[in-house]
C-alpha positions in Angstrom: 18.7 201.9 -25.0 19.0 198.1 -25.8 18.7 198.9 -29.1 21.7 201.0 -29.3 23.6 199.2 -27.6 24.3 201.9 -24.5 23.7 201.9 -20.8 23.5 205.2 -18.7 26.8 206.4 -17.6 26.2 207.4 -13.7 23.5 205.2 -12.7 23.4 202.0 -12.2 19.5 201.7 -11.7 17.0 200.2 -14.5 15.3 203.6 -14.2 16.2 207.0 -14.6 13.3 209.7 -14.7 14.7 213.1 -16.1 13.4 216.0 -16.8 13.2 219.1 -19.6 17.2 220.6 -19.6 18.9 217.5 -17.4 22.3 216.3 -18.9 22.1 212.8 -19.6 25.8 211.0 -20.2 25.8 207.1 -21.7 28.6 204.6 -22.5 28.4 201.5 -24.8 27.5 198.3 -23.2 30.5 195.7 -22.6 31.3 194.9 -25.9 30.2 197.1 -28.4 32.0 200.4 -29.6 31.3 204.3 -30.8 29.5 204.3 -33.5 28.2 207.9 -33.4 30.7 210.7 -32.2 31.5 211.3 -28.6 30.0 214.3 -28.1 26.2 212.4 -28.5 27.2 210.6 -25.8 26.5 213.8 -23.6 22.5 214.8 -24.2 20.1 216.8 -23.1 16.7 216.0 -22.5 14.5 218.3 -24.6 10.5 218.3 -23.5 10.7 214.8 -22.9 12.7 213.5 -25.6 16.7 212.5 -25.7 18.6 211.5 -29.2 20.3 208.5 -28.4 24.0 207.8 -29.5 24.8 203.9 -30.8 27.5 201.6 -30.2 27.8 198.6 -32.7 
């Protein structure tokens, strides 16, 4: 998530463990802005795997 610039939206933990069909939401870290469109800042995790939005 450092990497694209963002930082979970809800939790404020280092750690968040999620499984097959949870809703992930993320914001950009202080900072940076949207670079991908809002909507991909609301994903869901899909066996395992999330698609990251970015921030720049």
């Amino acid at each position: 998530m450092r990497k694209h610039h963002i930082e979970l939206r809800w939790k404020y933990d280092k750690k968040l463990y999620s499984k097959t069909e949870d809703t992930i939401e993320f914001m950009c870290q202080y900072g940076y802005r949207q670079l991908t469109p809002k909507h991909t800042f609301r994903t869901t995790c899909r066996e395992g795997k999330v698609v990251y939005p970015q921030c720049g």
